[in-house]
VEXTOR-827258 format. One record per residue: x, y negated, z negated of N, C-alpha, C, CB in turn; residue in three letters. Coordinates in nm, 3 decimals. Glycine has a CB too. Example, Ala and Ser with C-alpha at 12.3 -4.5 7.8 and 13.67 -1.06 7.14 Angstrom:
2
{n.X->1.319 | n.Y->0.569 | n.Z->-0.780 | ca.X->1.230 | ca.Y->0.450 | ca.Z->-0.780 | c.X->1.320 | c.Y->0.330 | c.Z->-0.780 | cb.X->1.131 | cb.Y->0.447 | cb.Z->-0.905 | type->Ala}
{n.X->1.285 | n.Y->0.225 | n.Z->-0.708 | ca.X->1.367 | ca.Y->0.106 | ca.Z->-0.714 | c.X->1.290 | c.Y->-0.003 | c.Z->-0.787 | cb.X->1.408 | cb.Y->0.060 | cb.Z->-0.572 | type->Ser}
# end
This chain:
57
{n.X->-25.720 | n.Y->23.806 | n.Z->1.645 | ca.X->-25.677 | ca.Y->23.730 | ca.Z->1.528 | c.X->-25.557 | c.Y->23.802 | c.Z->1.468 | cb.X->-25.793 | cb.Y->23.716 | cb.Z->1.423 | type->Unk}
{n.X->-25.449 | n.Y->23.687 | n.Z->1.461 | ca.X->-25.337 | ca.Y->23.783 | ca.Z->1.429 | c.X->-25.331 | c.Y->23.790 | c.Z->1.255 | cb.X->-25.181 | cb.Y->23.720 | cb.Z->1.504 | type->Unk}
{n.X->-25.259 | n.Y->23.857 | n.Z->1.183 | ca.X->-25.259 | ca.Y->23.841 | ca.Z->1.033 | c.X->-25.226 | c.Y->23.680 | c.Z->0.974 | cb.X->-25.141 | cb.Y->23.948 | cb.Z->0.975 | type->Unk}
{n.X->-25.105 | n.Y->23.622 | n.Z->1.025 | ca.X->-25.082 | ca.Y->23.475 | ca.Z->0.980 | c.X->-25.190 | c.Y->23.357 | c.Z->0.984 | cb.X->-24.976 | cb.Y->23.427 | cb.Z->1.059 | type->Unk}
{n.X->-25.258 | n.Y->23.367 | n.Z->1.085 | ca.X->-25.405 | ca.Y->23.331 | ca.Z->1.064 | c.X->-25.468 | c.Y->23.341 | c.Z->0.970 | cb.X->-25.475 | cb.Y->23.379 | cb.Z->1.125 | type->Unk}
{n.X->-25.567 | n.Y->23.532 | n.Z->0.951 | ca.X->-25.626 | ca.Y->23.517 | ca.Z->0.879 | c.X->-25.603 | c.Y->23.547 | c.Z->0.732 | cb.X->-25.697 | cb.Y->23.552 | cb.Z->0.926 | type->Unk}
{n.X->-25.446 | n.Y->23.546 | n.Z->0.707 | ca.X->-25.401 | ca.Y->23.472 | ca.Z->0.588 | c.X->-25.381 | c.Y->23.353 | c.Z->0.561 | cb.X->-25.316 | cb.Y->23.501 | cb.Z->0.556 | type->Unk}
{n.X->-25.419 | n.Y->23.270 | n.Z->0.636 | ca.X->-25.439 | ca.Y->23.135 | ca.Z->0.619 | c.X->-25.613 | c.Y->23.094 | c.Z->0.625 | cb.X->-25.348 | cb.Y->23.064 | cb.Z->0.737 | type->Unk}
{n.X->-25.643 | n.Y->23.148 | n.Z->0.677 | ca.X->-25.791 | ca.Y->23.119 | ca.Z->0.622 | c.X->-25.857 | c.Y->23.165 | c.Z->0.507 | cb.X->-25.874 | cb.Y->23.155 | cb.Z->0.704 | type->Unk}
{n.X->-25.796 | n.Y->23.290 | n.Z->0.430 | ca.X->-25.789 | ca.Y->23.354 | ca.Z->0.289 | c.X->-25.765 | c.Y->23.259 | c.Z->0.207 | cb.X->-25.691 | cb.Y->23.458 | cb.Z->0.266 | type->Unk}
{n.X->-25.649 | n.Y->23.148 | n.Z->0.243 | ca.X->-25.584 | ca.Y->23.143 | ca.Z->0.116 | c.X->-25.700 | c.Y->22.932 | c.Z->0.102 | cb.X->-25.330 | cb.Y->23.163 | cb.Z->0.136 | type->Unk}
{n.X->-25.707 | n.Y->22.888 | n.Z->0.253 | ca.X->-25.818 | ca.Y->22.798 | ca.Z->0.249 | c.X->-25.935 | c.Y->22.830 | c.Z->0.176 | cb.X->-25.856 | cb.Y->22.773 | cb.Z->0.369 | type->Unk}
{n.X->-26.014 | n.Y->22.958 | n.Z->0.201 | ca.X->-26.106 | ca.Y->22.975 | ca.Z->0.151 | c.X->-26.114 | c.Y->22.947 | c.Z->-0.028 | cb.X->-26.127 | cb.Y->23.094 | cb.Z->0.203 | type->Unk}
{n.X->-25.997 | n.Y->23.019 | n.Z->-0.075 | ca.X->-25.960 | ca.Y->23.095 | ca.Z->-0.179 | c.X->-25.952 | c.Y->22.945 | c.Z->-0.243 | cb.X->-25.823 | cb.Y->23.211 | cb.Z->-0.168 | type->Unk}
{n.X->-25.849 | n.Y->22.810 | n.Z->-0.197 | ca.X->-25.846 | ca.Y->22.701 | ca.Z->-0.255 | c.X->-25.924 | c.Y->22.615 | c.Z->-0.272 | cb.X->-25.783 | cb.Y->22.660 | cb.Z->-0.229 | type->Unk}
{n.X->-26.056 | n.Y->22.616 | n.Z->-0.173 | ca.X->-26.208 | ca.Y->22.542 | ca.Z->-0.180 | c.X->-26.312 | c.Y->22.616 | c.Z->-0.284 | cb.X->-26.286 | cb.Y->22.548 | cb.Z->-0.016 | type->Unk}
{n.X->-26.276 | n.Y->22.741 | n.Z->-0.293 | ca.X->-26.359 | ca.Y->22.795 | ca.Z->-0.386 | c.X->-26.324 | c.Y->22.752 | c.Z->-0.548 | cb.X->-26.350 | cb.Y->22.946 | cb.Z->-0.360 | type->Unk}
{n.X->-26.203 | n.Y->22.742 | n.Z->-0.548 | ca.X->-26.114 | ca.Y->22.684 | ca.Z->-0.705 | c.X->-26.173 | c.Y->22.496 | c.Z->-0.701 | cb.X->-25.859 | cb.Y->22.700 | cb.Z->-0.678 | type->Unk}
{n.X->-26.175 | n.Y->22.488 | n.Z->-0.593 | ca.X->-26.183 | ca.Y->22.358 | ca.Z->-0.630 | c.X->-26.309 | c.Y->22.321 | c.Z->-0.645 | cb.X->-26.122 | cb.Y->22.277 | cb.Z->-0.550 | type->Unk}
{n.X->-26.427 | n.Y->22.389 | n.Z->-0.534 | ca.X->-26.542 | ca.Y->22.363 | ca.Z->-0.595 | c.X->-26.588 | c.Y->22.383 | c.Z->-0.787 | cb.X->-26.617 | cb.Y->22.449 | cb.Z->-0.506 | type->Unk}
{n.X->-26.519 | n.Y->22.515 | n.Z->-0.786 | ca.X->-26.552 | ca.Y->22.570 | ca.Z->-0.948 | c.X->-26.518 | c.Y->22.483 | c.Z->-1.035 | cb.X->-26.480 | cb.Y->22.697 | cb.Z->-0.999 | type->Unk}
{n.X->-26.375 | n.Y->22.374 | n.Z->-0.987 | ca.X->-26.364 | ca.Y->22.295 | ca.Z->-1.079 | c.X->-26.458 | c.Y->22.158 | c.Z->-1.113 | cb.X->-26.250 | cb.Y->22.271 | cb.Z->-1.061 | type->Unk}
{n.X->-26.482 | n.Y->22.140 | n.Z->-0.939 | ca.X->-26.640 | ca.Y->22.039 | ca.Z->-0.915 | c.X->-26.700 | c.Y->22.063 | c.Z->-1.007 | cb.X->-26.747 | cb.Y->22.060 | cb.Z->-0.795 | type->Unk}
{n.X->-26.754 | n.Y->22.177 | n.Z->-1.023 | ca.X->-26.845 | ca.Y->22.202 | ca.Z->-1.122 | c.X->-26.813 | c.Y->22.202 | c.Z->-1.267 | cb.X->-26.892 | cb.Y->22.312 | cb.Z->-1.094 | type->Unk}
{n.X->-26.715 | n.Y->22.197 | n.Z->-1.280 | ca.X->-26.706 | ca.Y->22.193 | ca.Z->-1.472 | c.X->-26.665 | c.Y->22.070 | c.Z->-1.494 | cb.X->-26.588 | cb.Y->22.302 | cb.Z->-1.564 | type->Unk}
{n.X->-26.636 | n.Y->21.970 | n.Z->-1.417 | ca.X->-26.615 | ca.Y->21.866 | ca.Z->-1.450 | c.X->-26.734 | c.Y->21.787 | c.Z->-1.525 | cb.X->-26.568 | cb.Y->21.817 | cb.Z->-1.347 | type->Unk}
{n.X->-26.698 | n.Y->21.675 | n.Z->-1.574 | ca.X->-26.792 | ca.Y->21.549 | ca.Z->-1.677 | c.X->-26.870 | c.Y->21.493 | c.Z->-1.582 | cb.X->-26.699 | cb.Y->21.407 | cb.Z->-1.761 | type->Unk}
{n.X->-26.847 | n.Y->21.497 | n.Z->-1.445 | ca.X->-26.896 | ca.Y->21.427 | ca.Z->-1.364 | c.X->-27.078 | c.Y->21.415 | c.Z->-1.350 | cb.X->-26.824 | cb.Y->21.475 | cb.Z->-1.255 | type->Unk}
{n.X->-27.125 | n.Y->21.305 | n.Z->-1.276 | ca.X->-27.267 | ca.Y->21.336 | ca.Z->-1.277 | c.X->-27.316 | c.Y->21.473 | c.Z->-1.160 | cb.X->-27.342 | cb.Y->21.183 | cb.Z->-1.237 | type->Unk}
{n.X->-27.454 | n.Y->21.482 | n.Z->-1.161 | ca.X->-27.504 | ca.Y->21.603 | ca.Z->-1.025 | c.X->-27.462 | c.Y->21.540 | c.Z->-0.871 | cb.X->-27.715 | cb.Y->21.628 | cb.Z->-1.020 | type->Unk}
{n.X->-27.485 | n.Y->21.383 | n.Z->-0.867 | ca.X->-27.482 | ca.Y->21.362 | ca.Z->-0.775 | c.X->-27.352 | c.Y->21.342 | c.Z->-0.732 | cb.X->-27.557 | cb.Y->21.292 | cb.Z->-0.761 | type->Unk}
{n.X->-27.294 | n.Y->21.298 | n.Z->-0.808 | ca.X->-27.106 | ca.Y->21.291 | ca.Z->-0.750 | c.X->-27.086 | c.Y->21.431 | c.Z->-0.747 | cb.X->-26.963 | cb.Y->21.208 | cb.Z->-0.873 | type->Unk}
{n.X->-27.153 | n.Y->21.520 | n.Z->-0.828 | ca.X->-27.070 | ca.Y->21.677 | ca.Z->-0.812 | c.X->-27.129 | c.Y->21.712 | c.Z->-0.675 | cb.X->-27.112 | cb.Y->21.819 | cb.Z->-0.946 | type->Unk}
{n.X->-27.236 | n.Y->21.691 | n.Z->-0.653 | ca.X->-27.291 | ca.Y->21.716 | ca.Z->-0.481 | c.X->-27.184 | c.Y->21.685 | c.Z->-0.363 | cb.X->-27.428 | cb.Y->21.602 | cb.Z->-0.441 | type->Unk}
{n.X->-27.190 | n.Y->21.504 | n.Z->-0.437 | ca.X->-27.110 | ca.Y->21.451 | ca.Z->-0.303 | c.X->-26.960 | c.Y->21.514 | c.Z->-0.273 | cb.X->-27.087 | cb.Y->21.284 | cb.Z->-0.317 | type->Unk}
{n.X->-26.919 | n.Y->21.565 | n.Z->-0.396 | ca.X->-26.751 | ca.Y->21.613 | ca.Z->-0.351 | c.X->-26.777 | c.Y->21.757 | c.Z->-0.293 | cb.X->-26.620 | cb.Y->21.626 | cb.Z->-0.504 | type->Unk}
{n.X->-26.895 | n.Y->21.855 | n.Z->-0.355 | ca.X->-26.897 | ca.Y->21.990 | ca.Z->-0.312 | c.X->-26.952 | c.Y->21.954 | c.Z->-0.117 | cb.X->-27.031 | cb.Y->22.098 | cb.Z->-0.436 | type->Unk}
{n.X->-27.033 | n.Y->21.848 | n.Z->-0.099 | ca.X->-27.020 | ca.Y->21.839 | ca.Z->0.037 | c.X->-26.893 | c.Y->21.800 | c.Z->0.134 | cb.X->-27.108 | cb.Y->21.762 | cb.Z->0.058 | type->Unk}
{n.X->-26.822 | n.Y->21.722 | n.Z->0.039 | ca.X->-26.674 | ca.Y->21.673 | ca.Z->0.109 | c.X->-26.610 | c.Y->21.796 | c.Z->0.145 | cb.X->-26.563 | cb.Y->21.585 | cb.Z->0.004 | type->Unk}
{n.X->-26.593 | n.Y->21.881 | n.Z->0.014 | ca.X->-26.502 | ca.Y->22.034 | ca.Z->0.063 | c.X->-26.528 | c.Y->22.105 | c.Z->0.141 | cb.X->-26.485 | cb.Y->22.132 | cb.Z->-0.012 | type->Unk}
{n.X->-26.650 | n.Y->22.093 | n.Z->0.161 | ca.X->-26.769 | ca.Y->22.195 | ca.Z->0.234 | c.X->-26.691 | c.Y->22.177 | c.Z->0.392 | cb.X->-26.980 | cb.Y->22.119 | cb.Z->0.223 | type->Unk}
{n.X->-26.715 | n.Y->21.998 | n.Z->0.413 | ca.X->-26.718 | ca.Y->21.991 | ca.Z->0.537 | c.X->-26.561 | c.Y->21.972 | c.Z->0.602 | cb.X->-26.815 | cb.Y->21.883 | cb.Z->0.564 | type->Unk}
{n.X->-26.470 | n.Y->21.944 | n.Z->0.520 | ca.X->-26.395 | ca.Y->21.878 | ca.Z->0.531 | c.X->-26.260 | c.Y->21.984 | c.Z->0.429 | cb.X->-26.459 | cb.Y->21.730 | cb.Z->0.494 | type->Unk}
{n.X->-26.255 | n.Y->22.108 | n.Z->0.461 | ca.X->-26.217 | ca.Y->22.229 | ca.Z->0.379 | c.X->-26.042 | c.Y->22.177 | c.Z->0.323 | cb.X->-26.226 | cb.Y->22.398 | cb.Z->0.498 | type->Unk}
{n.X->-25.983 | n.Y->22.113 | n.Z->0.435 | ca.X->-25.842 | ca.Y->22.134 | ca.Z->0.346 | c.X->-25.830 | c.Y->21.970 | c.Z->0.268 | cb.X->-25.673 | cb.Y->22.177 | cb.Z->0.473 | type->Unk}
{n.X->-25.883 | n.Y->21.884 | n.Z->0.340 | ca.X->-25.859 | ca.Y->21.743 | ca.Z->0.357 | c.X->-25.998 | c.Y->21.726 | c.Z->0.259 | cb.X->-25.853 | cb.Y->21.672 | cb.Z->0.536 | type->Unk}
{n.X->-26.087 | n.Y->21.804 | n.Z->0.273 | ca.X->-26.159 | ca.Y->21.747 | ca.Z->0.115 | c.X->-26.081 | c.Y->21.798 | c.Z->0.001 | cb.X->-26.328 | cb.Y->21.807 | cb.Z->0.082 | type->Unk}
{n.X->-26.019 | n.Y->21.900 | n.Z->-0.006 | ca.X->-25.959 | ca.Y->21.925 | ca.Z->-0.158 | c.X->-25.884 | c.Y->21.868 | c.Z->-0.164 | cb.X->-25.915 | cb.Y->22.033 | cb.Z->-0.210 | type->Unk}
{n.X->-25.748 | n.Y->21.787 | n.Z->-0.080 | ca.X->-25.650 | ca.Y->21.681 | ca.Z->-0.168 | c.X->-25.715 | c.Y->21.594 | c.Z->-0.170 | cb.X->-25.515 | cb.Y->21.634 | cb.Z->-0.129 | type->Unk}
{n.X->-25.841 | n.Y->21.530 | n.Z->-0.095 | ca.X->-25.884 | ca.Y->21.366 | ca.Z->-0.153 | c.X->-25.953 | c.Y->21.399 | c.Z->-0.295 | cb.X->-26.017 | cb.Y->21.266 | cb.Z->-0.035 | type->Unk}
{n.X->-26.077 | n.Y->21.517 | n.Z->-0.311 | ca.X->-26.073 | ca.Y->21.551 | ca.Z->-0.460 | c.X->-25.954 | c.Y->21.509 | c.Z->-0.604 | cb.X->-26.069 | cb.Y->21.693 | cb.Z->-0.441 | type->Unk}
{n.X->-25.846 | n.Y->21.625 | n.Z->-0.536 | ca.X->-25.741 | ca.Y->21.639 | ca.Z->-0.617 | c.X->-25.696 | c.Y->21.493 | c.Z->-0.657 | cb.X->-25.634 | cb.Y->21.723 | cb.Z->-0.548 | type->Unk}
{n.X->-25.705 | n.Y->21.371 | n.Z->-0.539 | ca.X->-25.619 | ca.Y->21.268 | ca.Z->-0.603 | c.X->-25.704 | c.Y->21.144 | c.Z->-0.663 | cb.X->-25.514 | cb.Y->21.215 | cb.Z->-0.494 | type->Unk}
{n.X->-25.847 | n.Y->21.168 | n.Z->-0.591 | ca.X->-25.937 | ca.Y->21.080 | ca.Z->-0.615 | c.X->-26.093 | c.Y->21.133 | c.Z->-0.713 | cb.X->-25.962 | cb.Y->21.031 | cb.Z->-0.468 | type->Unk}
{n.X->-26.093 | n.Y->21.250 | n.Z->-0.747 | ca.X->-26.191 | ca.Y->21.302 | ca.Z->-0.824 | c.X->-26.195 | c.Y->21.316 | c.Z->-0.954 | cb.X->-26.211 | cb.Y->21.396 | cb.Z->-0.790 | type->Unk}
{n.X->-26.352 | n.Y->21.315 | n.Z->-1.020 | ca.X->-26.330 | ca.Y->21.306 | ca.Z->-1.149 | c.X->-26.249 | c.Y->21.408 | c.Z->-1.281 | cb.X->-26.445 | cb.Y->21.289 | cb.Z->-1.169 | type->Unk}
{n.X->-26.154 | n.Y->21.354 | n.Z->-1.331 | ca.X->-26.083 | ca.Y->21.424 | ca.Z->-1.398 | c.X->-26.143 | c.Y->21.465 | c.Z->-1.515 | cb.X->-25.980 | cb.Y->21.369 | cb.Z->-1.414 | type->Unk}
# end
């Protein structure tokens, strides 16, 4: 594993973790906060911009 890699998986990690945290402080209900923390989960770069453009603000 060269460094550009796993500085790119740092900085993925690093942006699913912000975005879950924000999952969580949002107004949203448990179960929509589930369903998006499973979107990011599974779906790490491509769940956080559908979040970002489609999640509860």
């Amino acid at each position: 594993m060269d460094v550009s890699s796993a500085l790119m998986g740092l900085i993925i990690v690093t942006v699913d973790a912000l975005v879950i945290f924000r999952i969580l402080q949002s107004k949203a209900d448990t179960l929509a906060k589930f369903f998006w923390i499973v979107v990011v989960l599974l779906l790490p770069i491509l769940g956080a911009v559908i979040w970002w453009f489609f999640g509860p603000k």
